[in-house]
C-alpha positions in Angstrom: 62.3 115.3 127.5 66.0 115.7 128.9 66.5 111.6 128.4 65.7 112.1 124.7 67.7 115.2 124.5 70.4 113.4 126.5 70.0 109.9 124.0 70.0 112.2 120.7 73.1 114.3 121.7 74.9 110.7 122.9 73.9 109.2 119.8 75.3 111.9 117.3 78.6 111.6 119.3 79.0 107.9 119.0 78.3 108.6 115.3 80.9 111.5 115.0 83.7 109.1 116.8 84.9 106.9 114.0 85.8 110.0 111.7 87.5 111.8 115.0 89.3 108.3 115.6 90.8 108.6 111.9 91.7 111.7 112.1 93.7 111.3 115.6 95.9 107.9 113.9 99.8 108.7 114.2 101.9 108.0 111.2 102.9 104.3 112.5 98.9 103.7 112.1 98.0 105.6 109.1 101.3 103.9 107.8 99.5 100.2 107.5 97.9 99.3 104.4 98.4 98.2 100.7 99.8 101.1 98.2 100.3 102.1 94.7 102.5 104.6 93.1 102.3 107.7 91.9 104.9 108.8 88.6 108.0 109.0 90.6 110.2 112.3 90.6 114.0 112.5 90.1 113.6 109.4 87.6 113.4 109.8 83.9 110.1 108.2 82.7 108.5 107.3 79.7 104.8 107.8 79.9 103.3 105.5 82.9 105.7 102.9 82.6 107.4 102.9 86.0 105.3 100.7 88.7 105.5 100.2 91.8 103.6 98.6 95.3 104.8 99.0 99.0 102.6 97.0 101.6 103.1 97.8 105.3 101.5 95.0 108.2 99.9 96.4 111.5 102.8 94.4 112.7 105.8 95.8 111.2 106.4 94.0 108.2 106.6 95.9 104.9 107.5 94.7 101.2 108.1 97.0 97.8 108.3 96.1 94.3 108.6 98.4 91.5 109.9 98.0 87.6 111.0 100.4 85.5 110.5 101.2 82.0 114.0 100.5 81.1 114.7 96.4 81.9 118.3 97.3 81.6 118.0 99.7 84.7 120.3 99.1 87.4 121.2 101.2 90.4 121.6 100.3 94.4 118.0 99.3 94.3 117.4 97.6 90.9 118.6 95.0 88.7 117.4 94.4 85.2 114.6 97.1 85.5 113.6 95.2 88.9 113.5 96.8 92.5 112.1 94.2 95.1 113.0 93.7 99.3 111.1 92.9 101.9 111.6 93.3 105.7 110.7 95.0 108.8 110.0 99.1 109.3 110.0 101.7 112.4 108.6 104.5 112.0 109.9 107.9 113.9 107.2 110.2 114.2 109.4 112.4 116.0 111.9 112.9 113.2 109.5 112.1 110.8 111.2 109.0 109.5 110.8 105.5 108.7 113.8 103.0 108.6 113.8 99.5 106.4 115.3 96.7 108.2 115.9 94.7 104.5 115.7 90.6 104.8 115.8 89.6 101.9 116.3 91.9 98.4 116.7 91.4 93.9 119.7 93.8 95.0 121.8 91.9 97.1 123.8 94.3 98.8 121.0 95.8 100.6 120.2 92.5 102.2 120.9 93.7 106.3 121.0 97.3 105.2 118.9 100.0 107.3 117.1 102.4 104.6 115.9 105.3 106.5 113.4 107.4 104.9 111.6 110.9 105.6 107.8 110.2 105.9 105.2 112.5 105.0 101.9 110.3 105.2 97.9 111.0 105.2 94.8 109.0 104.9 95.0 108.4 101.4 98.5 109.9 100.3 101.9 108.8 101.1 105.7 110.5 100.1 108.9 108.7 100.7 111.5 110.8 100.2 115.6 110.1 100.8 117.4 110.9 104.3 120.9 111.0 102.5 121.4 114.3 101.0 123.6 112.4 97.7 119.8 110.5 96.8 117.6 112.8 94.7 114.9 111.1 93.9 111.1 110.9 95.5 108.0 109.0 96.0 104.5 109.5 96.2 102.0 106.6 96.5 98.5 106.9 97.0 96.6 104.1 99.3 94.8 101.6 97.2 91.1 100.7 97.8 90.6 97.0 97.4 
């Protein structure tokens, strides 16, 4: 009787593990995946117009790509309505950041810039927010299942 009680008690903790595992993933982990955005704050928007996807690799590449409703927009980010760079990322859990390493970018002078960001991320929600006091604007994307 005490090997069955022993088996059934092992058994129900190898199946509680995997939902312990995700709870225990540091933002670097929970970080990695494919995401869509939410309506962005600190932006004037016209209905659901404004798009945008961030991916981030296991391995520390990320890309982001978003449009605007306006294809006249430009900013530090954007030309002609267009935001798009791609690079490498490090994420800070300890000051709750993550910094872009851009390679390659639509706006040109961000190409070699650093773009740190304060982090806020969960399982299925993630918020981007600026480091520099001057930027008011924020992001919240939510993990797409695909």
């Amino acid at each position: 009787m005490t090997f069955f009680r022993t088996a059934a008690i092992t058994a129900g903790i190898g199946l509680a593990a995997p939902a312990f595992a995700q709870d225990q993933l540091s933002p670097a982990e929970q970080i990695v995946g494919f995401w869509q955005l939410r309506t962005p704050q600190g932006v004037v928007v016209t209905e659901d117009e404004f798009t945008s996807q961030i991916i981030f690799s296991d391995n520390g590449l990320m890309a982001v790509q978003a449009m605007s409703p306006d294809p006249e927009g430009e900013s530090a980010y954007m030309r002609a309505g267009y935001e798009a760079y791609y690079g490498t990322y490090e994420v800070d859990e300890a000051a709750g950041t993550v910094t872009f390493a851009v390679e390659s970018a639509i706006a040109r002078d961000l190409i070699g810039q650093e773009l740190e960001r304060n982090l806020v991320v969960s399982e299925n929600e993630l918020t981007l927010t600026p480091t520099n006091p001057e930027e008011t604007w924020s992001v919240t994307y939510e993990r797409r299942q695909e």
